[in-house]
N, C-alpha and C positions, 0 to 999 in steps of 0.2 A: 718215526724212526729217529732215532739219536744220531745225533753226529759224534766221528770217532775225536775222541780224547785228545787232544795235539798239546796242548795245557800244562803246565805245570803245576801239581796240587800243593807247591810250597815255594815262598821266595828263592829258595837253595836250586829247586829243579824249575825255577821258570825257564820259561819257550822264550828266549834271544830274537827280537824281530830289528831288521838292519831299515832304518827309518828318513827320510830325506826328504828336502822340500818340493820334488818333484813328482810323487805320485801318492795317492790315497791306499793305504794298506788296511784290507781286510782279511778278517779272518772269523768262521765259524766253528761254535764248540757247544759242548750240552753242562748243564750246570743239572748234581742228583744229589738225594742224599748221600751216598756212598762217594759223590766225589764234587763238596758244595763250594769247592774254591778253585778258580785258576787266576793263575800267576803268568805274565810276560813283561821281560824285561828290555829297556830300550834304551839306548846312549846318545846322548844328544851333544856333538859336539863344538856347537858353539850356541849362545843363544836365542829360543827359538818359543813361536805358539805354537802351544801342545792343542791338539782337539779331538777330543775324546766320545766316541758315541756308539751306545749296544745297544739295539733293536730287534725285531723279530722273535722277541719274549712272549712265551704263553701260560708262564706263570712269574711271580714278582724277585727280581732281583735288581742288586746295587752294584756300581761301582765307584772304584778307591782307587789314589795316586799316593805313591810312596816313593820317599826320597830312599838314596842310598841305603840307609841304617833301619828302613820299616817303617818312619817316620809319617805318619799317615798328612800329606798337602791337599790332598779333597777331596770330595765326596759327593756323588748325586745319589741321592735316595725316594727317587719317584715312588709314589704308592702304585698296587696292582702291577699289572703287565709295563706300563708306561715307559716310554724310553728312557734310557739315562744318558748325561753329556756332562761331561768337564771341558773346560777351554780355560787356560792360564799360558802364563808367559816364564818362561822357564831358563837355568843360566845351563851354561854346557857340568854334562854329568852324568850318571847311571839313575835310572828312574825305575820303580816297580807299576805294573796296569793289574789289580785285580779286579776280576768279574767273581761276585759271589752269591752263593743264593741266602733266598731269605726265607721262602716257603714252595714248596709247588719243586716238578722236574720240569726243566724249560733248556729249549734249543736256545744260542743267540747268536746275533754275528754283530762285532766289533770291528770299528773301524778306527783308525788312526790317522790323522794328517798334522804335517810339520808347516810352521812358514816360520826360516831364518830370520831373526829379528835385526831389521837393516836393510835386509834383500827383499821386500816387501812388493810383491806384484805390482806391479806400474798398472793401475785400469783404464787409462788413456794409453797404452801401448802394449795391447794384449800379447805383441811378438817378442817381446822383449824376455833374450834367453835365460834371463834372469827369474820367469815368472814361471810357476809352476804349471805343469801339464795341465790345461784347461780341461773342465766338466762335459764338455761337449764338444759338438765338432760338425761339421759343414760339408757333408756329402756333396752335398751339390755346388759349391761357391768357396769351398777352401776359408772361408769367413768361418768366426767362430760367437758363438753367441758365449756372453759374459755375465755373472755375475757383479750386480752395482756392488751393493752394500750387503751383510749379513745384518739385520737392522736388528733381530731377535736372537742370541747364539742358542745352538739346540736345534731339532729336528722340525720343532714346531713352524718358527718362522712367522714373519710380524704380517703375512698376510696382506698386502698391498693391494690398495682398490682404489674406484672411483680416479683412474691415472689421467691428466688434463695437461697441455701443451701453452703457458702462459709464458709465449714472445719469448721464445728459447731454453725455459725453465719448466722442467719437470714437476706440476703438483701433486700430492696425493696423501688418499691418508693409510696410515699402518700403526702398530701396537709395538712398543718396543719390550714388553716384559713389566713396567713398572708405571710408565704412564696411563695406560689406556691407551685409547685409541684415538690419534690425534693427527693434526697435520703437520705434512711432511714435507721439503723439496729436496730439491737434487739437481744438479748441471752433470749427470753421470760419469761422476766417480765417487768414490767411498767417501773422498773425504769434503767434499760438496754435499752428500747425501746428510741431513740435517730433519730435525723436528723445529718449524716454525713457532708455533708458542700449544703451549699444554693448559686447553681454555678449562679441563675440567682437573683439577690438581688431582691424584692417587690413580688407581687402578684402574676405574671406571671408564675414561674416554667422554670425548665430547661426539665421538662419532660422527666424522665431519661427514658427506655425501653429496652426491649430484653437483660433481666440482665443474664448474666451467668461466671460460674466459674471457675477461671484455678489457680487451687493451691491458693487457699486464696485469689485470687486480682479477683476482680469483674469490670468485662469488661461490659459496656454496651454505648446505642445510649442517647444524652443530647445536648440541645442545650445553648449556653452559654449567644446568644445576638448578638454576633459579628459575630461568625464564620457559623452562621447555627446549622445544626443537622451533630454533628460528631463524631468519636471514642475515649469513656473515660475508663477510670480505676479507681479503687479504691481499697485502701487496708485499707478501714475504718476507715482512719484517716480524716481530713482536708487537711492537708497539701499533703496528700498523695493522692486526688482526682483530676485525671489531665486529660486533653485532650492525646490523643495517636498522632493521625494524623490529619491537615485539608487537608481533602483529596479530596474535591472540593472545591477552596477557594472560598470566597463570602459568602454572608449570605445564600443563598439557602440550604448550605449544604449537603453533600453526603447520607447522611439519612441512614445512616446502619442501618441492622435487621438480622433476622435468626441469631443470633448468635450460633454457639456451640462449644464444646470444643473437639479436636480430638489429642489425648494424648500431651495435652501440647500446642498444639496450635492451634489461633482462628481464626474461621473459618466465615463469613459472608458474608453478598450482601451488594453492594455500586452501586452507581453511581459518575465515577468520572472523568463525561464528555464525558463517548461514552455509554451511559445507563447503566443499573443498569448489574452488572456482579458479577462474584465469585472473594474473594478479602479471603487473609488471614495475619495474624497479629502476630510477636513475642513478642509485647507489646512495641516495638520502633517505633518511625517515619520511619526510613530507614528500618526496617524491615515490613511493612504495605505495601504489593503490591498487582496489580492483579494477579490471578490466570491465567487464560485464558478470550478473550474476546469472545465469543460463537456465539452470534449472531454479527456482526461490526455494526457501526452504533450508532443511537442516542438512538432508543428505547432499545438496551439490550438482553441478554435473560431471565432477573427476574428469577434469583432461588430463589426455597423455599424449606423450608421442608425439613430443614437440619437436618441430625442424622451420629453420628460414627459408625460404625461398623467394630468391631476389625480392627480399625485402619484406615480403609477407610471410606471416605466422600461418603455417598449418599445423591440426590438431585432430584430434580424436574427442569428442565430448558425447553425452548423454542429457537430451534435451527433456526427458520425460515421457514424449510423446512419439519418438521415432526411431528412440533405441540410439546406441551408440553409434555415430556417424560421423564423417567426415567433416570439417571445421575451416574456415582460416576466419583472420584478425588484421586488421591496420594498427591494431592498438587503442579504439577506439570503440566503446559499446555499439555502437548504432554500424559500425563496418566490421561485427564481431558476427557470422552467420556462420550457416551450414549451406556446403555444397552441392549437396544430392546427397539425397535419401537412396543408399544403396541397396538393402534390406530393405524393400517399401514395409511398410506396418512398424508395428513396434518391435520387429526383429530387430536385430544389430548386424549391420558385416562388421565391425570389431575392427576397422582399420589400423595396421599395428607397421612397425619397422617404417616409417614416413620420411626418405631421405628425396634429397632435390637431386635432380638429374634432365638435361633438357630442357631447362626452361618451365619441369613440371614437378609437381608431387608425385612418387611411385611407390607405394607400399602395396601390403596383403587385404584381404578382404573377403567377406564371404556375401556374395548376391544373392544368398539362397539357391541356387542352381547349379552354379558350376562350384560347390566347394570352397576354398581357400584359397586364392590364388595372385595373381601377381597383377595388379590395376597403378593405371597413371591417369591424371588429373591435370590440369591447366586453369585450375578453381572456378569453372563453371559446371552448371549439371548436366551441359552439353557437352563439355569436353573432358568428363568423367568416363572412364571405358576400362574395360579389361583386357591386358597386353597380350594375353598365351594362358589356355587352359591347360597344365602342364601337364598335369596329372586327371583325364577325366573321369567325371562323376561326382559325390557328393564330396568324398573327404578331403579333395583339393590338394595339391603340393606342397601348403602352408610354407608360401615364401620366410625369408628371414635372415638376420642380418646385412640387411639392403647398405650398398657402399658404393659410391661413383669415386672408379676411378680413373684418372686422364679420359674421361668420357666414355668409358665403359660400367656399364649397372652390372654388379657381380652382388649375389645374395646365395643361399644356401638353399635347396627346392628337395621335398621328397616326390620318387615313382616309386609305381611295384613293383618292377626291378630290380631296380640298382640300390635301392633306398635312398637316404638323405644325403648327397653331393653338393657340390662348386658348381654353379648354373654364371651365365653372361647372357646381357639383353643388350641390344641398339636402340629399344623402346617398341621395334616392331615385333610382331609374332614370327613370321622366320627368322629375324636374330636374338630369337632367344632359344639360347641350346646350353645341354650341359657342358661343361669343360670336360671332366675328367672324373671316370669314378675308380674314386682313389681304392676305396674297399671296397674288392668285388663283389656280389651277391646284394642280398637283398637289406643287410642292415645299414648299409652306406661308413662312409667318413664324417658326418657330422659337422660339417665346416661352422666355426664359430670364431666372433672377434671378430671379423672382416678389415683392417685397416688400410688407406692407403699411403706408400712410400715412394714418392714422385710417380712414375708410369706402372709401380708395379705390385700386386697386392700381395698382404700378408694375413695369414691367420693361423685357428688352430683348427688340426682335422689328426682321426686318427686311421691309420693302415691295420695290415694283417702284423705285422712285424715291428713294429718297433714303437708301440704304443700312441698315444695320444700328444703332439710334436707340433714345435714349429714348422709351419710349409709359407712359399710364396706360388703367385702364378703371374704369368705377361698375357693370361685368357686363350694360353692353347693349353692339347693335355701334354707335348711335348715340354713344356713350360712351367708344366705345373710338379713340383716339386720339394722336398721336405730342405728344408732349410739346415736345420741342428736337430740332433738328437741327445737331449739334455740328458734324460737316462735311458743309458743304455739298455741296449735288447728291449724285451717286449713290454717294461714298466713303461710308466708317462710323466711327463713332468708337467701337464695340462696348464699349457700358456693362456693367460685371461688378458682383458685389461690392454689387450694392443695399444701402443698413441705411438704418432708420428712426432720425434720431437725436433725440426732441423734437419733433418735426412737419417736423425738416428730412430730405432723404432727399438719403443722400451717395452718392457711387461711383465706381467707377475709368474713365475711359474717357482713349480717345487723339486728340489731332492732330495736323497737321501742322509744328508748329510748337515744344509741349512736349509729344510725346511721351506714357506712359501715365502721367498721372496723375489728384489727387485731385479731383474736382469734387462740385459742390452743388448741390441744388434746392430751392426755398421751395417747395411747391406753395399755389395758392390761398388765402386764408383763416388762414393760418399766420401770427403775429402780425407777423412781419415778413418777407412775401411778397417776394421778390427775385427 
């Protein structure tokens, strides 16, 4: 069904929209042939960024910005359905918006937002009467979650990943439109929000990945062009972002991942020419070796699901002979074993989500019997066990996103009930119980991200009402609760990427308006709550 005509079919009869730095004006109309042009007019009176973006297209059209006289100042002309955006910076004055078609009858809805150029939202001081009506809002905590940076302008959005916590500074990487995809940091605000060095010149990206921290210098996987995908550093300079090792030469590259940190030094999986193995790193070339080769041979034994605990390496490997199993490491081949054989035979329990808690290792597993389910470990095969069969029978709970927080185990568990929830353990089977089932019935809330922010967790889960959202919990269900609801009503703005950075908790989510990016949360009590 078309939406009715509000439009003007010519500069003369444009729709007059009254425009201000303080709230995002939308408006929907139908673009036909019988009626392939609307016109609205807007006054801007002192100087300001215009942002311009029409969405919800089901066949192709463009938009135009017109100075007083018809003057045509810009133009987005996305091919097919695709969104269109203008952003320019503009002096006070009368401006034309047309939306027009190009082929096809097509609904849209256009949106407009102003910022006073001078008046410029303060991002260290979200209350500041000066800044416009924030995107979201804080049912629960009167806080409001922020947008960092726009890194990408347009709907699209530079996508922010792999987010890592390096001694105060925000890492990560994102795409800004022209570089690729490169690394990124931020001390959160816009104007701290920066691209560290752009290791692959043009469009392409080095693709940085599996960013993590060992004393201020961010170790992660990038490819350069030349060498492949191989071992970088950074200590947030330019000059200071360098390759470590090429440790499979050729462009194919070693492809490291699982990165972690185990007190001082880094721990990952390479491939480097007899498959992918356990490889560790003192941030020199000569110091970049393997660990042990586990399986010989070309395919590897692919660890994953790397984590420290006090001080020892646990892992996930495939030995050949007993299937994917439980792992740890001193760092040292000959103190490189497996735990217990969990899956006796050449099955695999597939140990996966591996966070320390207790004094032990506690991930998922499958023993062949009970399912998928929720097991802790103390790295012997004696003290190898399963905590709570949660969900009985074969297909198991399948724990996930395992997170200790203030000594609380919180991960996400599916039943036949409720579906997949917020679950909390003490490590015993009676304390481990669900929190809260957010979405009632049987599809669940989905808890994903798990982060902690001093005593109290955060993540993403979605309700009946208001889509897919920031929430926190203190591990009751009184307590557990949606934090921001970045777009309103029943959309989502699907937060990824949680990290604690200092007491602030960053992450990537999306709107309607910029697209996926970097956003922020003060929570509560945090010296400077926003």
């Amino acid at each position: 069904m078309s939406t009715a005509d509000k439009a003007g079919n010519s500069r003369n009869e444009a729709r007059g929209i009254v425009v201000d730095s303080r709230r995002l004006r939308s408006f929907r109309d139908h673009l036909s042939a019988a009626d392939p042009d609307d016109y609205y007019r807007i006054r801007l009176r002192r100087s300001s960024l215009l942002g311009l973006v029409v969405t919800d297209l089901q066949a192709n059209a463009n938009l135009e910005l017109q100075n007083q006289n018809g003057r045509r100042i810009a133009l987005s002309n996305a091919p097919r359905q695709f969104a269109e955006s203008i952003n320019v910076s503009l002096e006070p004055g009368i401006y034309y918006i047309r939306v027009f078609r190009v082929r096809g009858n097509t609904n849209y809805r256009l949106r407009i937002g102003v910022n006073d150029i001078g008046i410029q939202p303060d991002p260290d001081n979200p209350d500041n009467p000066d800044n416009p009506d924030p995107p979201s809002g804080s049912p629960s905590t009167g806080r409001r979650a922020t947008l960092v940076r726009d890194i990408l302008d347009g709907p699209l959005g530079s996508n922010p990943t792999d987010l890592v916590d390096a001694n105060g500074t925000l890492f990560f990487a994102a795409d800004n439109g022209s570089d690729g995809r490169e690394l990124w940091r931020s001390g959160g605000s816009s104007a701290t929000t920066r691209q560290v060095r752009d290791i692959v010149s043009g469009p392409l990206g080095s693709n940085p990945g599996s960013l993590v921290n060992i004393d201020g210098v961010v170790y992660f996987a990038a490819e350069d062009g030349n060498n492949g995908r191989e071992l970088w550093r950074s200590d947030g300079t330019t000059a200071g972002t360098v390759q470590v090792r090429d440790i499979l030469a050729g462009r194919q590259g070693s492809n490291p991942s699982n990165l972690v940190n185990v007190n001082g030094v880094l721990y990952f999986t390479a491939d480097g020419g007899n498959g992918r193995e356990l490889w560790r790193s003192d941030g020199t070339t000569s110091g970049t070796v393997q660990v042990r080769d586990i399986l010989p041979g070309s395919i590897g034994s692919d660890p994953s699901n790397l984590v420290n605990v006090n001080g020892i390496l646990f892992f996930a490997a495939n030995n050949g002979q007993d299937g994917r199993e439980l792992w740890r490491s001193d760092g040292t081949a000959v103190g490189t074993v497996q735990v217990r054989d969990i899956f006796a035979g050449s099955q695999s329990s597939n140990p996966s989500g591996l966070v320390s808690f207790n004094n032990a290792v506690y991930f998922a597993a499958d023993n062949g019997t009970n399912g998928r389910e929720l097991w802790r470990s103390d790295g012997t095969a004696a003290g190898t066990t399963l905590v709570r069969d949660i969900f009985v029978g074969s297909p198991g709970s399948n724990p996930g996103s395992l997170v200790n927080v203030d000594g609380t185990l919180f991960f996400a568990a599916q039943t036949a009930n409720d579906g997949r929830e917020l679950w909390r353990s003490d490590g015993t089977t009676d304390g481990t119980v669900q929190v809260r089932d957010i979405f009632s019935g049987g599809l669940g809330s989905n808890p994903s991200d798990l982060v902690a922010v001093g005593s109290t967790l955060y993540f993403a889960a979605e309700d009946r009402t208001d889509g897919r959202e920031l929430w926190r919990s203190n591990g009751t269900s009184a307590g557990t609760v949606q934090v921001a609801d970045i777009v309103r009503g029943s959309g989502s703005s699907n937060p990824s990427e949680l990290v604690n950075v200092g007491g602030t908790l960053f992450f990537a989510a999306e709107d309607e308006e910029n697209g996926r990016e970097l956003w922020r949360f003060r929570p509560p009590g945090s010296a400077t709550a926003g």
